[in-house]
Steps between C-alpha positions, in 0.01 A plus 500: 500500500466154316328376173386165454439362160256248466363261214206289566322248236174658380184323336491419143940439489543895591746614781449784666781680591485774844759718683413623840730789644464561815703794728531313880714774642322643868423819307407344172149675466690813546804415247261318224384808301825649526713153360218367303600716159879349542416152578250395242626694247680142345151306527409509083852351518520260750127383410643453128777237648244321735280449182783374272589267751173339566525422098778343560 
C-alpha cells in the first residue's frame, strides 16, 4: 500500500491539496475493504499537516 501527497497551485492563489491511497498488492480488491478502516483512519490527520505545510 502507498499514499502519495500531492499539492498543486489552484486558480485565484488557492492550492489544492490531494492524497491518493492506493492498495497494489495481487489481491488488493480482495484485502481493500478488509485494511481500508486501519489505513485511513490517520487521514483528518495527515490532511491537517499537508495543509499547514502548503501555508508555509
Amino acid at each position: 500500500m502507498q499514499g502519495q501527497p500531492r499539492l498543486s497551485q489552484g486558480n485565484e492563489l488557492r492550492t489544492r491539496v490531494t492524497y491518493r491511497m492506493e492498495i497494489t498488492a495481487p489481491d488488493g480488491d480482495e484485502l481493500g475493504p478488509q485494511i481500508r478502516p486501519a489505513a485511513t483512519a490517520a487521514l483528518p490527520e495527515t490532511m491537517a499537516a499537508l495543509v499547514k505545510l502548503a501555508q508555509d
